[in-house]
C-alpha positions in Angstrom: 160.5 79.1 314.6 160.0 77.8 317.8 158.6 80.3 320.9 158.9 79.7 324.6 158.9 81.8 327.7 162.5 81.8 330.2 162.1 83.5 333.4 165.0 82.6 335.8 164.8 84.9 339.2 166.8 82.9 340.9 170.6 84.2 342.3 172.4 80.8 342.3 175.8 80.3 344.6 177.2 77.5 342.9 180.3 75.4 343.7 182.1 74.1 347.0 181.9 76.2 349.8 179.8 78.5 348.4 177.8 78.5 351.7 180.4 80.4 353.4 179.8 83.2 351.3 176.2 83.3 352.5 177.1 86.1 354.9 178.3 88.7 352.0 174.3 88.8 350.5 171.9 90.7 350.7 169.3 89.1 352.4 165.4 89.5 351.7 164.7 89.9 354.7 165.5 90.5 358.7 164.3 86.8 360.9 164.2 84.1 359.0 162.6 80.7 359.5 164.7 78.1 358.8 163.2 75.2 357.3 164.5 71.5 357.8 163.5 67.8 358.0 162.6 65.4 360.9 166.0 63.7 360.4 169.1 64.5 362.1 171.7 64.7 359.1 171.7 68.6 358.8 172.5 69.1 362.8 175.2 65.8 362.6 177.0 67.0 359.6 177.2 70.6 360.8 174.9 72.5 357.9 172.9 73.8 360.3 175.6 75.2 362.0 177.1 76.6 359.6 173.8 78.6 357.9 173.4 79.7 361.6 177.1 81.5 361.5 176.2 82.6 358.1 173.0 84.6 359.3 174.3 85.5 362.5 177.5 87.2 360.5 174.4 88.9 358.2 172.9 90.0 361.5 170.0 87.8 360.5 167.8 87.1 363.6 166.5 82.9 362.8 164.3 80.7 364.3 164.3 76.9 363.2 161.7 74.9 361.9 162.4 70.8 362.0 159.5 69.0 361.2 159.5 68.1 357.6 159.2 64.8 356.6 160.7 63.2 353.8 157.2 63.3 351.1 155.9 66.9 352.9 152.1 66.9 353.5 149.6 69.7 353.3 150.2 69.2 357.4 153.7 70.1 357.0 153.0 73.4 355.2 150.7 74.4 357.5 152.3 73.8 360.6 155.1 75.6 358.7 153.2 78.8 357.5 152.3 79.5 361.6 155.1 78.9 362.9 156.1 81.6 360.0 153.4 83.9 361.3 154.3 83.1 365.4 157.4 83.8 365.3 157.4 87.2 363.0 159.7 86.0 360.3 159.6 87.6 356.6 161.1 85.1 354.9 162.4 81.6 355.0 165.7 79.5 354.3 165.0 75.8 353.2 167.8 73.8 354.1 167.9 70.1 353.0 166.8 68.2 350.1 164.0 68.6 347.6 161.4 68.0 350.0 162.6 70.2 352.0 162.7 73.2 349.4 159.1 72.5 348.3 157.8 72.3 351.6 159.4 75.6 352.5 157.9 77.2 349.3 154.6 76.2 350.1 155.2 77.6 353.4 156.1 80.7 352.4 153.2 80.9 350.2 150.7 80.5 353.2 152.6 82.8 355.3 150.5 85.4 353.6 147.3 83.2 351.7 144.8 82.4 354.2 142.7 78.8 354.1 144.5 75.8 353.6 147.5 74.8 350.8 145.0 72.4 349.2 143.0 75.4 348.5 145.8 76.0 345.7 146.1 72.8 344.5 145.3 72.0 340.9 144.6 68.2 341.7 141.2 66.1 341.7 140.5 67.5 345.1 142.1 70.8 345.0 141.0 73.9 345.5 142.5 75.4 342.2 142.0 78.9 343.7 144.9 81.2 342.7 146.5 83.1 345.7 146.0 86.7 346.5 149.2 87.7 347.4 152.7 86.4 346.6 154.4 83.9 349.5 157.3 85.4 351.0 161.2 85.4 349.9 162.8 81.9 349.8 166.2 81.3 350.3 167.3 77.4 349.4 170.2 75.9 350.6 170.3 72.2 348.4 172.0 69.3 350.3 170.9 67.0 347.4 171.1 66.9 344.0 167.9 65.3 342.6 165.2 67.7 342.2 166.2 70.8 341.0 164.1 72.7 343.5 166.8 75.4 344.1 165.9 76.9 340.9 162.2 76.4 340.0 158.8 77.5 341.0 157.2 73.5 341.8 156.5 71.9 345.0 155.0 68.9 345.3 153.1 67.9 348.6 151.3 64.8 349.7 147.7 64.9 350.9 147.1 62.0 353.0 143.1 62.5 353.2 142.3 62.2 349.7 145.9 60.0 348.6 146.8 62.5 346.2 150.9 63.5 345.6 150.8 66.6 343.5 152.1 69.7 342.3 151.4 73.5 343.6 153.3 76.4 341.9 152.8 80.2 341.1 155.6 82.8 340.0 156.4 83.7 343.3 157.3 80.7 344.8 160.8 81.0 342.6 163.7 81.1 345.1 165.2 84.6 345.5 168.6 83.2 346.3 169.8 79.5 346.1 173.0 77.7 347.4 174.3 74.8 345.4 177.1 73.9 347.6 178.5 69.9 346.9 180.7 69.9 350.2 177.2 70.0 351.8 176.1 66.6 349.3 179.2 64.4 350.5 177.4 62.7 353.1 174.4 61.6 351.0 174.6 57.1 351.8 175.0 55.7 348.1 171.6 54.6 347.5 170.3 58.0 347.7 173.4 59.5 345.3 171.7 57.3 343.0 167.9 57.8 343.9 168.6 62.0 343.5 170.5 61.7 340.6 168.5 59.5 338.5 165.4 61.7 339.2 167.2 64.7 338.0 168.5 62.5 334.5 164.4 61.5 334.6 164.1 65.3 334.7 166.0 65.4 331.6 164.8 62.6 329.7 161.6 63.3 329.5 162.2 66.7 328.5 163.9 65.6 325.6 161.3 62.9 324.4 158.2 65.4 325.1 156.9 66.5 322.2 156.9 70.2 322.7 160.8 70.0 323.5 162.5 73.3 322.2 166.1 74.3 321.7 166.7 76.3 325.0 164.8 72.8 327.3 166.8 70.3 325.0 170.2 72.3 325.7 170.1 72.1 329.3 168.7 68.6 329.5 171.0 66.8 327.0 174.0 68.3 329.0 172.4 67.4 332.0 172.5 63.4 330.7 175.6 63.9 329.6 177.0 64.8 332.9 175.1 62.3 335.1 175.9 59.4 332.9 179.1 60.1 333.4 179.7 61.5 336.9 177.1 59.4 338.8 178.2 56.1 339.2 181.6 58.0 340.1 179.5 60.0 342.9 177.9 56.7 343.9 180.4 54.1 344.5 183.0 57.1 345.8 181.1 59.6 347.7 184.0 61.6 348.7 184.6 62.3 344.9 184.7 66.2 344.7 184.7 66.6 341.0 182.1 64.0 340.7 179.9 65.4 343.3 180.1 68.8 341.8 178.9 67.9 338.1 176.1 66.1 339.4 174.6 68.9 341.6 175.6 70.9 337.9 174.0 68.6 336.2 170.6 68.2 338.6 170.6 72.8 338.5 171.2 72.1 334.7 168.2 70.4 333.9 165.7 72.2 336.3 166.5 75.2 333.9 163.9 74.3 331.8 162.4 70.8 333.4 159.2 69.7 331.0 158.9 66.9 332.3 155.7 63.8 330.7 153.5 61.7 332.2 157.0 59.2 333.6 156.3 62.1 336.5 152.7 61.7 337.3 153.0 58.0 336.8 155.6 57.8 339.8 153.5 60.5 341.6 150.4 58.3 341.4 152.7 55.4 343.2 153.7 57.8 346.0 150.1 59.0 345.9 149.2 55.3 347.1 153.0 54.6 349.3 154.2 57.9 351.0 157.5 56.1 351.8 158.2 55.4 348.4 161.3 57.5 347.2 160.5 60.0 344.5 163.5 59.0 342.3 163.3 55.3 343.8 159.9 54.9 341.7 161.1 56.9 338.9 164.0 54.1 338.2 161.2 51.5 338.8 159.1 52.2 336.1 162.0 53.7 333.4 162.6 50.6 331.3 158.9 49.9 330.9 157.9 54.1 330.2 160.6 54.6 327.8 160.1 50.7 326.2 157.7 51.5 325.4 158.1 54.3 322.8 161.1 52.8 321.7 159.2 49.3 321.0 157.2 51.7 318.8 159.5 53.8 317.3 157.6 56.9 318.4 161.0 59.1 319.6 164.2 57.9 317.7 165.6 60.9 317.3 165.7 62.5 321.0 166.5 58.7 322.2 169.3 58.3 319.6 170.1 62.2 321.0 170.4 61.0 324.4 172.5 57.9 323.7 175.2 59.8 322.2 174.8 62.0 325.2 174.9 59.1 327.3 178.5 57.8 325.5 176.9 55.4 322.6 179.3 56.7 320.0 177.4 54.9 317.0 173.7 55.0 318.1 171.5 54.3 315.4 168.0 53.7 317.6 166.1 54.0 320.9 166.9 51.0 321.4 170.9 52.1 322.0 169.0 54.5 324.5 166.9 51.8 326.5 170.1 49.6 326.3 172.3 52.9 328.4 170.0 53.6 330.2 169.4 50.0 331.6 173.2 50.4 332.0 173.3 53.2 333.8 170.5 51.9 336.3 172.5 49.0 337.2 176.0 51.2 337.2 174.0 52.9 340.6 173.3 49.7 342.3 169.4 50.0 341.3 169.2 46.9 338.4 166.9 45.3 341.0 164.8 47.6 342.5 161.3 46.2 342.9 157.9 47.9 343.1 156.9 44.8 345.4 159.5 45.7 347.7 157.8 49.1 348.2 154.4 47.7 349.7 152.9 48.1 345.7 150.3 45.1 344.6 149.7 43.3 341.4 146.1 44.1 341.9 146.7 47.6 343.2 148.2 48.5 340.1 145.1 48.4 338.5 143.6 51.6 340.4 146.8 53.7 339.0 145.7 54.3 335.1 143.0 56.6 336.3 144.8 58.6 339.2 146.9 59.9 336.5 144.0 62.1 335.9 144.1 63.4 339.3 147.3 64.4 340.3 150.2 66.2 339.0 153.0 65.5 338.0 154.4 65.6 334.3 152.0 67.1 331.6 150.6 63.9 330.2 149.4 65.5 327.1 153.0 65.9 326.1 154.5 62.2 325.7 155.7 60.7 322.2 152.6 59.0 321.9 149.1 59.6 322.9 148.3 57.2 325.9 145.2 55.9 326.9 144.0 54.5 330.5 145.1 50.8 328.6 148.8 52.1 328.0 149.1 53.0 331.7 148.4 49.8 332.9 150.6 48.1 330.2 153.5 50.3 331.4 152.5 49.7 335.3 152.4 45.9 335.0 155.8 45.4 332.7 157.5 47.6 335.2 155.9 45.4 338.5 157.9 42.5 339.8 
């Protein structure tokens, strides 16, 4: 019989205009912080507005916090935590996408952990300290569906000094309440539809290909395939697409349920370790065909790649082949068939430094793939996904 541990804290709002019901919960707390990127999209489209109404009709005092950049550094979280601290809030809303929510949950984390967020990180150059006391409540409000963020205790921040992109979590960096609202994901361009949505089906793959998979993880992450091979390329060449729109953000919470995710993860971390403008899901699609490749070339995980091209629509699949095939289709169904890591500032002979930063950052548990890999595998994958 298998075993497995599911802990889910998190009150999720889901559905369209679910933020205007914001108002009617209890909140965690009396000021928040809200939390929000350098760009402008939140203030153009009117989100911020509108979670300002919400919190105003809650009797919420807020101040606002619009300095997060699109790969959050250990900077970012910092600057975060004092403004926090300056400004006597007790707790924080993260509004915006999944960098967004993970800075804001590192910031909440060091609103009450002295020293420095690297000081919890498990990377090469962490601290690996565990923190005293728990980071404060954390509301997320999701404009994007690509990380699952809303509903899971990781954050992943980007150390500059040491070029490491990596994972920080503990138990009480899960979000109290989340909003999954898809009116608020309308105006994501195309390119990014795709980017967000193929890192929440990457989300899902590798869960089902790890080795460790279980029942409960391979339930929510087959669904989760199901539904973005089938609603994304709707999302992504018709953005106005409501129902579309809405079973992708279902299908990005879906798969964050239970998100056990392989080495595919750290591989793309490593990239953004070395390119902080590289997009998360951007370098996930990069290196796709040549991670799962090559397991299928080896016929290391027919089963949950036959699995997922049924999923996927491949009434007949016999192989994971059918899988690599659908998946290849998919890609190019999103407009990202020719995506290059060249075109991201990444080198032939840079490549060759990546097999060993896997050991150093976090990203996927690399113990967990079909296959045992060695230092040699990484570099095979690397340079058959470079062009």
């Amino acid at each position: 019989m298998y075993n497995f541990n599911f802990y889910m804290p998190t009150k999720v709002l889901f559905g369209a205009g679910k933020l205007g019901e914001l108002h009617s919960e209890e909140m965690p707390g009396k000021k928040a912080l809200i939390a929000t990127s350098n760009v402008t999209s939140v203030k153009q489209y009117g989100y911020l507005a509108s979670v300002e109404k919400e919190l105003d009709l809650a009797g919420v005092e807020h101040v606002l916090f619009d300095e997060i950049r699109p790969n959050p550094t250990k900077e970012n979280v910092m600057d975060g935590a004092k403004a926090m601290k300056d400004n006597g809030c007790d707790f924080i809303i993260a509004l915006g996408g999944g960098s967004v929510m993970d800075c804001s949950k590192c910031i909440a984390l060091m609103a009450t952990n002295p020293g420095d967020i690297w000081d919890y990180s498990l990377s090469a150059a962490g601290g690996k300290k565990v923190a005293e006391f728990n980071a404060l409540p954390i509301v997320c409000i999701t404009t994007s569906a690509g990380t699952g963020s809303e509903v899971d205790i990781a954050a992943v921040i980007t150390n500059d000094e040491t070029q490491e992109k990596t994972g920080i979590f503990f138990p009480s960096m899960f979000p109290t309440l989340s909003v999954v609202d898809s009116d608020l994901m309308m105006s994501v361009p195309p390119k990014f539809t795709a980017y967000q949505g193929m890192d929440a089906f990457f989300h899902a793959s590798e869960t089902v290909v790890n080795k460790n998979v279980h029942p409960m993880a391979e339930m929510f992450a087959l669904k989760t395939v199901e539904l973005i091979a089938k609603y994304l390329p709707v999302a992504y060449k018709d953005g106005g697409n409501k129902e579309a729109r809405a079973y992708v953000a279902l299908a990005n919470t879906l798969a964050a349920y239970y998100m056990m995710c392989t080495s595919a993860h750290t591989m793309e971390h490593v990239m953004g370790s070395f390119h902080d403008n590289l997009v998360h899901g951007a370098g996930l699609i990069e290196i796709a065909h040549a991670y799962y490749g090559f397991f299928a070339d080896r016929k290391a995980a027919e089963e949950p790649m036959i699995k997922m091209a049924k999923a996927m629509g491949v009434e007949n699949a016999a192989s994971g082949q059918d899988f690599i095939k659908a998946l290849d289709d998919l890609i190019a169904a999103v407009g990202c068939a020719d995506l290059k890591m060249s075109d991201d500032g990444i080198t032939a002979e840079e490549i060759k430094q990546f097999p060993a930063k896997v050991h150093e950052v976090l990203g996927g548990d690399i113990t967990a793939d079909p296959l045992p890999l060695s230092d040699a595998d990484y570099l095979e994958m690397f340079e058959k996904a470079f062009r």
